[in-house]
Structure formats: structure tokens, C-alpha cells
N, C-alpha and C positions, 0 to 999 in steps of 0.2 A: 659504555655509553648509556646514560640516562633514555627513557623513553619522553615523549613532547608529552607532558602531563596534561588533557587534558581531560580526559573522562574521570569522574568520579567513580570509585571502586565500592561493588560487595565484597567483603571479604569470603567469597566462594571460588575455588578454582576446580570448573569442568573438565572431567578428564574423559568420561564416555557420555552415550545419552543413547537411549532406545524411549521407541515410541515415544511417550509424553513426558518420558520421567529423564533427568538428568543428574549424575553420579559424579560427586565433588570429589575432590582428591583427599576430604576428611571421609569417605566411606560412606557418605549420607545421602540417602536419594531424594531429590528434589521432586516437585510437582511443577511441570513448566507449562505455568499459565499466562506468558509472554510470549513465546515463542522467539525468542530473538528479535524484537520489533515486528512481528508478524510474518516474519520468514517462512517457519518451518511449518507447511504448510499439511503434510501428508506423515506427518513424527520424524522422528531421528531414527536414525539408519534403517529406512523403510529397506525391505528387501527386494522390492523391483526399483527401487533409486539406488542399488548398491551394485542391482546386479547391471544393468542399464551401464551405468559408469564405470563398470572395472570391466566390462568387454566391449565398450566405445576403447577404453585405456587402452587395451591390449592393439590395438589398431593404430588409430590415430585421436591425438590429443587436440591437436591444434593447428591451422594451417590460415593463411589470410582471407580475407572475401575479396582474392582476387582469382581465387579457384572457385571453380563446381563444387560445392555443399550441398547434397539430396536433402541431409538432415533439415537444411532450413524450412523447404521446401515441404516436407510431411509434419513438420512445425505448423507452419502456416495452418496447412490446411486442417490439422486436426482442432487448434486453439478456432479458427474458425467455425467449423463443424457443432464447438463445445458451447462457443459463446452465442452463436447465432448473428456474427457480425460478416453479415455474406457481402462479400466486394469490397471490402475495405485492402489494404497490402501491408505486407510486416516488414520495418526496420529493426534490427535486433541490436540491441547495445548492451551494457553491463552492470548500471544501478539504476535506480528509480531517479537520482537528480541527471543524468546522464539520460534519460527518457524523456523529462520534462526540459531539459536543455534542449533537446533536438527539435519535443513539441513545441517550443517557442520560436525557435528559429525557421523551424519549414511554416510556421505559421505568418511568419516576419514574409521570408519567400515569398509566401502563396498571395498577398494583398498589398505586399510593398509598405506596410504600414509599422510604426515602432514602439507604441506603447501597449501595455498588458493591462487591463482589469484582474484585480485577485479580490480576495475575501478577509474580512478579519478574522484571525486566528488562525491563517492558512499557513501550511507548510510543504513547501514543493522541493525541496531540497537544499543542498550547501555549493554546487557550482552559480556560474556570473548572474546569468537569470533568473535560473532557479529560485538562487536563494534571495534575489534582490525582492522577488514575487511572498516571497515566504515571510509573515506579521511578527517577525521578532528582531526588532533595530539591532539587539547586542553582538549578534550575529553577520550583521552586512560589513562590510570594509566600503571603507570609501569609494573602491575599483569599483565594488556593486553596486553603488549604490548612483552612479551614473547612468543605470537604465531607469527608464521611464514607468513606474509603477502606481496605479492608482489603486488604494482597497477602499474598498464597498463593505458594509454589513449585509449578509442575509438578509433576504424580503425586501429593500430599498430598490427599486423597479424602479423607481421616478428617478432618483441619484445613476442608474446604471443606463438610463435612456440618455437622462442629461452629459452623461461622458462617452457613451458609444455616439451619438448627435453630431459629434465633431468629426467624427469618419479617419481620427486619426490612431483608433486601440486597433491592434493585429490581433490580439486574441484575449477571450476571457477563460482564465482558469481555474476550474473550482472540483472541491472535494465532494463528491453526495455524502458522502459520511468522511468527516475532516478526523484525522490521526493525530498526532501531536498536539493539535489547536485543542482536541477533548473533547471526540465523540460528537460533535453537533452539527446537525442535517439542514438542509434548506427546507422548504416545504415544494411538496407537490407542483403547488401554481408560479411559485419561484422559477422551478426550474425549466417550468414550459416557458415563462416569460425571456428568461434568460436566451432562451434556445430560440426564440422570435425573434427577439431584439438582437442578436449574433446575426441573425439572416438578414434583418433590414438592413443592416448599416454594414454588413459584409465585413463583420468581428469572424475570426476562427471560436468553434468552442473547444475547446480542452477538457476533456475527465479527466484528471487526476485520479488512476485506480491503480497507484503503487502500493499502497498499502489493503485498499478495499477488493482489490480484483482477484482473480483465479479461486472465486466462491466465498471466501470469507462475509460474507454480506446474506448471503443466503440463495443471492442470485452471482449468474459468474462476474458481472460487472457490477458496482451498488448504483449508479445512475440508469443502469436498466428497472429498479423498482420506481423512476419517475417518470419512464416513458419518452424519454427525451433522444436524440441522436447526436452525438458528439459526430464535430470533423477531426479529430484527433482523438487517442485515446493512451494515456501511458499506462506502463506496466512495468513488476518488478518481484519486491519482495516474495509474494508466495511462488513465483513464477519457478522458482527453481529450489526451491525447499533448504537453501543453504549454500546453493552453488549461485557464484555472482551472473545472474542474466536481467536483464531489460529489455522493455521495446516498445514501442510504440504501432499501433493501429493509425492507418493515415487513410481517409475517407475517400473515393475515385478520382474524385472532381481535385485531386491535387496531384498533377502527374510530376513526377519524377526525372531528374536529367543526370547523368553523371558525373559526380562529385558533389552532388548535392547535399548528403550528408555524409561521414564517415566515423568508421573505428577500427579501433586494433584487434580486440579484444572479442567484440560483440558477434554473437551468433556464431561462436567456435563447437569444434563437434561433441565437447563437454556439455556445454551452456545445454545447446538442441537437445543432446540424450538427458536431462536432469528435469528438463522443463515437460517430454514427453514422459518423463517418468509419472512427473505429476499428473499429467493430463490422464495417464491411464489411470493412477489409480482413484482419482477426481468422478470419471467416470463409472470404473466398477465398482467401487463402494457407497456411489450416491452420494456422496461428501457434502456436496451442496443442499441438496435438502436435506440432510441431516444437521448442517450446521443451522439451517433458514429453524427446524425444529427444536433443534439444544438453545440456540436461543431467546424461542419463546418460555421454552422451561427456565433458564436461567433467570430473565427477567421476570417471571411468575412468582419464584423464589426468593430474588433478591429482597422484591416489594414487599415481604412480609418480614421483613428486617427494620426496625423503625429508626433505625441510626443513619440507612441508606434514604438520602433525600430525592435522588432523583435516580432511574437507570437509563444511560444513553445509550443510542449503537443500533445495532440491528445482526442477525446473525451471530457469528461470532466474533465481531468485532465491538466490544464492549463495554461500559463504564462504570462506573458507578461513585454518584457523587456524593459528598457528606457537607454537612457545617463546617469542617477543620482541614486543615491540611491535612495529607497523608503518608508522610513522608515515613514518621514513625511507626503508624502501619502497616506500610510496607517491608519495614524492618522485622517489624517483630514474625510477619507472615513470612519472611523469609527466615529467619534464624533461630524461632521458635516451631512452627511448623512445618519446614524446609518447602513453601511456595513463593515461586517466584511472580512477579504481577510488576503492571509499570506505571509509568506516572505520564503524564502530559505538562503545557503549558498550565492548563485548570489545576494549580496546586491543590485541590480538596477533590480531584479525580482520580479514583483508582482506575486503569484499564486492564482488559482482560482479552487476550488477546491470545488463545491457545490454538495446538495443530489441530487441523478441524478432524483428526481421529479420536477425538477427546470423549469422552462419556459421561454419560449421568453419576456415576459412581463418583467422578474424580470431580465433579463439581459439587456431590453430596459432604467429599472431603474438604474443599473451600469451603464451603458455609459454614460448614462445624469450623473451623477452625478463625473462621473471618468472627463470629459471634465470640466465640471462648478471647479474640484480642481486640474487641473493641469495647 
């Protein structure tokens, strides 16, 4: 049986991976400066995420959230502790669109209201809302495209007054540092505005920090560098360093009844032990200010490259833009210098997007190797 063709292939096939580096089934080690879309958040086969998960295994794997799970429970409280998001309550689910589905829907709940404010270039995911939220038409089916979505640009405050105005948006959802769309930020005064304007007219706000959250940013959420307070908050990617967890932060003032939301999957004693994994070693090794620091290096660097036109991002969450598409660049940083990097919507965006164990070294090896192909 053929596979549903639709990803486009490197021709590399991964067969182990430690720390930052990844080992093709041609014997050749790779430099992963992708991370699997921003997954792996703490390297491959860290060994308190190995050891964590093979003595959860030896236990229990899996059971429904219709039993007592402690793990959720020291979940909670640690991601709290880490983020500084005191009173908020944690629904655990299983991808980043599976996060921001639920944050739409308890949002819909919470105000009785049915349409969504997004962003251009935004990208929340591939489930009904998610993705109908998400600025890339090729991608909606029809089925999606029955929910009520309006995008805004960045900094337009007058257009984002004149549609929350009507009292009919449940929630505005937005990226502080947008993934896919290509690295680009609102400002500051934007996002207080936004966070106003959500409260006059009794809009939900939405972070969006599936991809920017559990540090990558420099801080552990990237909408905490604007000061702002979301009522919902998604979560995903780094969350579990490879293992599929999500979840969403949901603010006091939204209380909860049963059956309100559900999963099969979410918050099993895998997910909890992979995601504390991260969290420990998030904290013992300072990860987040080391990434808040590698990323000033990196774009210090960058900028002395006269072919790099602009650098986006913040932490380690990264860009780097040019006059030209990148397509080919990417190729050759992959099959010439065995680095992997990714691309976004912004076809002339490289992103960079490595496990935040990553070092000055291996970024010294990028640049040599980004100049020697462009």
C-alpha cells in the first residue's frame, strides 16, 4: 500500500539522534538546526527524558482521564511554578492544533459568541478551527471554511476595534512570534491594545505558544516579553521533546463543568513523564536564558553577513531573511554540509529553530558553512 503522498521528501533517512546531532541511515551526521518543527526541545535522547520514560513504561503506559493521574497533577503545578502563570488550570491534550481547537471552543463556551479574529500569516493548526484560523486558503476544505474567521494585519487597532465593536468575535488569536507565517512579531503597544480591546468588548485572548513556548523565546511563554495576560494559553511542540503532548492554560474566570472538553489520548502517564522531563531539565540547565543569550549571539552574527537582509525571532526561535528564495539553500546546507534548517510561508526565510542545548560552537559551524553556500 502506497503511502497519501503528501509531504515532500529530503532524501535523508534518520535512524538515531543524540543531543543536537542526527545520524542518516548513509552514516553521516547531521547538524539539527530544525528540531523537528521546534519539537525537540532539550536534544535527542536526553537521558533524564529516557530514563523518565522507560520507568513510567515499566509501570503504566496509558489509562483514560477517567482515573486518578498524580502525574497531571505535579504537571500542573511544576509548568506553573516554571512559567509564573499562578491560577490559571491545565487541560492536557495531544498536538498544538488539538490545543488551539479546544482554545477556540472553551472560548466559544465562555461568551456564547462564534467568530474568531486571527492575523495574517497566522498559522494555528490543520483541525476545523484551527486551521480555518490559519492565512493559508490552499489548506482549508470547504468544511472549514464554514467557520467565521476574520484576519487583521499586525498594528491595525482601528480595523481590530471596528470588528471586536460588533460584540459578535469569542476570541482573538495571535502568535507574539508567528512560526510558519516567518518569524514576525507585533509590537509592544499592539499587544497591550489587543489585550484592551479583548476586555472591553469581552473577546477571549488566545496565545498561541505552540511553537514559541516551554522557552524557546528566551522567556517560557514569548507573549510574556509584551507584558500582556492572555485568557487562554496553547501549548505543544517543545512541550514534550518528541513525545505527542498538548495543552492549554485556561485563565480562573473560566470555570469548568463536565464534559466540557475531552480526549483519549491527552494527559496519559507518557505525555506527563516526557513533558516533566523537559521541565527538569528547562530548569537545571537554565535553558531559557541561555537560549534568551544564544540568540542575541546568533543575530549579532548573522548581521555581519551582507547577503542576510533581515534577522527575525527572538531567542531561539529564528530567521533569517534574504532577497531570494531559499529553497536551494536549504538543500545545499543540507547535502553539502549535512545541516538541517526550515523554511516558512516567507519563501526567502530561512528558520532556525534548534534544541535549546545547542551551542556557540554549532552555530560557529552554521555560519562557516551558510557563507561557503551562498
Amino acid at each position: 500500500m502506497p503511502l497519501f503522498d503528501v509531504y515532500p521528501l529530503y532524501d535523508v533517512t534518520p535512524v538515531r539522534a543524540k543531543g543536537v546531532h542526527v545520524y542518516g541511515a548513509d552514516r553521516k551526521k547531521y547538524l539539527d538546526l530544525y528540531g523537528g518543527h521546534a519539537v525537540i526541545s532539550i536534544g535527542h535522547q536526553h537521558p533524564v527524558y529516557n530514563r523518565r520514560l522507560k520507568k513510567q513504561m515499566s509501570k503504566i503506559g496509558f489509562y483514560s482521564n477517567a482515573i486518578q493521574n498524580p502525574l497531571q497533577k505535579q504537571l500542573a503545578d511544576e509548568v506553573e511554578a516554571q512559567s509564573g502563570c499562578e491560577g490559571y488550570q491545565l487541560f492536557m491534550c495531544s498536538s498544538g492544533a488539538e490545543a488551539n481547537e479546544n482554545a477556540l471552543k472553551l472560548a466559544s463556551f465562555y461568551n456564547k459568541k462564534a467568530k474568531v479574529v486571527a492575523f495574517k500569516n497566522a498559522f494555528h493548526g490543520r483541525t476545523s478551527a484551527a486551521v480555518a484560523a490559519t492565512d493559508t486558503p490552499k489548506i482549508i476544505a470547504p468544511l472549514n471554511a464554514q467557520q467565521e474567521v476574520i484576519f487583521l494585519a499586525f498594528g491595525d487597532e482601528k480595523a481590530l476595534e471596528e470588528t471586536l465593536s460588533k460584540e459578535d468575535v469569542c476570541a482573538v488569536i495571535i502568535e507574539a512570534i508567528q512560526g510558519v507565517g516567518g518569524l514576525d512579531m507585533p509590537t509592544k503597544k499592539f499587544m497591550k491594545g489587543v489585550e484592551k480591546l479583548c476586555r472591553k468588548y469581552n473577546s477571549c485572548l488566545i496565545a498561541d505558544e505552540v511553537q514559541s513556548g516551554f522557552g524557546r523565546s528566551g522567556a517560557f511563554f514569548a507573549y510574556q516579553h509584551f507584558g500582556v495576560t492572555p485568557d487562554i494559553i496553547s501549548m505543544a511542540k517543545g512541550m514534550g521533546n518528541g513525545f505527542p503532548v498538548g495543552g492549554i492554560f485556561v485563565h480562573p474566570k473560566i470555570e469548568p463543568w463536565y464534559g466540557m472538553l475531552g480526549t483519549t489520548f491527552g494527559g496519559n502517564h507518557l505525555a506527563c513523564q516526557a513533558s516533566l522531563a523537559v521541565l527538569e531539565v528547562l530548569k537545571k540547565k537554565n535553558l531559557i536564558s541561555h537560549a534568551a543569550s544564544l540568540g542575541e549571539a546568533f543575530e549579532a552574527r548573522a548581521k555581519t553577513i551582507k547577503a542576510v537582509k533581515k534577522v527575525k525571532g527572538r531567542g531561539l526561535m529564528l530567521g533569517l531573511e534574504f532577497d531570494f528564495e531559499v529553497s536551494e539553500l536549504r538543500k545545499k546546507l543540507i547535502y553539502e554540509h549535512r545541516i538541517f534548517t526550515g523554511g516558512s510561508s516567507n519563501k526567502k526565510l530561512l528558520r532556525i529553530l534548534p534544541p535549546l542545548t545547542i551551542q556557540q560552537k554549532h552555530f560557529d559551524y552554521f555560519f562557516n558553512a551558510l557563507e561557503k553556500s551562498l
